[in-house]
C-alpha positions as CSV (number, residue, x, y, z in Angstrom):
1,X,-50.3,9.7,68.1
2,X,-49.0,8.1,71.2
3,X,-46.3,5.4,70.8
4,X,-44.9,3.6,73.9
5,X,-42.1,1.5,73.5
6,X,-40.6,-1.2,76.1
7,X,-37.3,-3.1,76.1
8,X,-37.2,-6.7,78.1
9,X,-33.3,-8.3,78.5
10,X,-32.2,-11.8,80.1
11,X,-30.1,-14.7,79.2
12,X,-31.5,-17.9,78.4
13,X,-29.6,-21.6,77.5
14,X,-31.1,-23.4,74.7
15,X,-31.6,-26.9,75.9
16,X,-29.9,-30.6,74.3
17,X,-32.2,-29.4,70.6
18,X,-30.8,-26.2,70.7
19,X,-34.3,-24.4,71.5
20,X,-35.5,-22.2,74.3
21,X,-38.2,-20.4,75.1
22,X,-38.3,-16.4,76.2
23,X,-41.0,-16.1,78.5
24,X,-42.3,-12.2,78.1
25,X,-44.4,-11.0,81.1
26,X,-48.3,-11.6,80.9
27,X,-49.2,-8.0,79.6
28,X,-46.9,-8.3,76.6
29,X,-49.1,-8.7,73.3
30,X,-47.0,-9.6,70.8
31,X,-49.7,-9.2,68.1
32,X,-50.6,-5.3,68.7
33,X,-47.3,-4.6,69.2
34,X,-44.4,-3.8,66.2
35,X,-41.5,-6.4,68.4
36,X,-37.9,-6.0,67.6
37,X,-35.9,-9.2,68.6
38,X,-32.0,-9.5,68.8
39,X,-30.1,-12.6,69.4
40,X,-26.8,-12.4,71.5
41,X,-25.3,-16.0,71.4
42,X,-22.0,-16.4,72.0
43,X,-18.9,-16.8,70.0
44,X,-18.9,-18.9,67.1
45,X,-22.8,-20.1,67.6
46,X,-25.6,-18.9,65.1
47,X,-29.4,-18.2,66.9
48,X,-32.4,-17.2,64.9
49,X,-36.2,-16.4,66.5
50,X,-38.4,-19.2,65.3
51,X,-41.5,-17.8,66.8
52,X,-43.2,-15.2,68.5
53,X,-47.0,-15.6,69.8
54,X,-49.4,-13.3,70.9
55,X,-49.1,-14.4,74.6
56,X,-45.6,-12.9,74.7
57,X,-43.1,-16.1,74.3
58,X,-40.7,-15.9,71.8
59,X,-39.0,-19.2,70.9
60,X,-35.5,-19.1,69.6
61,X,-33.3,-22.0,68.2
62,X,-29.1,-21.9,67.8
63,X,-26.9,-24.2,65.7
64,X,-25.5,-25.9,69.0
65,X,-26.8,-27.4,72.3
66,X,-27.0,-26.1,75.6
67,X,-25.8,-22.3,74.3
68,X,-26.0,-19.4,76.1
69,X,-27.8,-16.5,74.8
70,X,-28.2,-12.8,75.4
71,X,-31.1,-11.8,74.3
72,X,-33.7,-8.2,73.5
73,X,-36.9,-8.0,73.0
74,X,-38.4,-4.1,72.3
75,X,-42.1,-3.8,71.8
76,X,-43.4,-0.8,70.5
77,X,-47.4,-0.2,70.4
78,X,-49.1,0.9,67.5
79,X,-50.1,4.5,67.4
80,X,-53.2,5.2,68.8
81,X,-55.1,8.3,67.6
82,X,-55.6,11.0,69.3
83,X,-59.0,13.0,69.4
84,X,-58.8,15.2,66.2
85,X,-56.4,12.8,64.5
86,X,-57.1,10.6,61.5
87,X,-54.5,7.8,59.6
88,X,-54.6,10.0,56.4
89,X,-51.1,10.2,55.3
């Protein structure tokens, strides 16, 4: 099987509702991928992912307006089979 993993980083600010959205590049399918989100916000302020859709945004939401966050996505692909190769555990 061949996995291929990819790791996108960037800061956003959430705007006046506390929401922002992470804008992955176009060839980022979140739905055939296994995604692996974490939320840097900074010092006292709480952030959780709301969403993630298959055209690769990821929409986040923190406990106060207008908060800086740090933020990583990973996206690993599922395994594809190789010839010979069957998903028989």
């Amino acid at each position: 099987m061949i996995r291929r993993s990819r790791t996108y980083s960037g800061e956003i600010w959430t705007d006046a509702g506390g929401r922002a959205t992470i804008h992955l590049p176009a060839d980022v399918d979140l739905v055939s991928t296994a995604v692996h989100c974490r939320l840097e916000p900074g010092d006292g302020i709480r952030a959780r992912v709301v969403s993630a859709s298959s055209d690769g945004h990821v929409s986040i939401e923190t406990d106060e307006p207008h908060a800086k966050v740090g933020w990583r996505v990973t996206t690993r692909r599922r395994p594809r089979l190789q010839k010979g190769e069957t998903t028989d555990a």
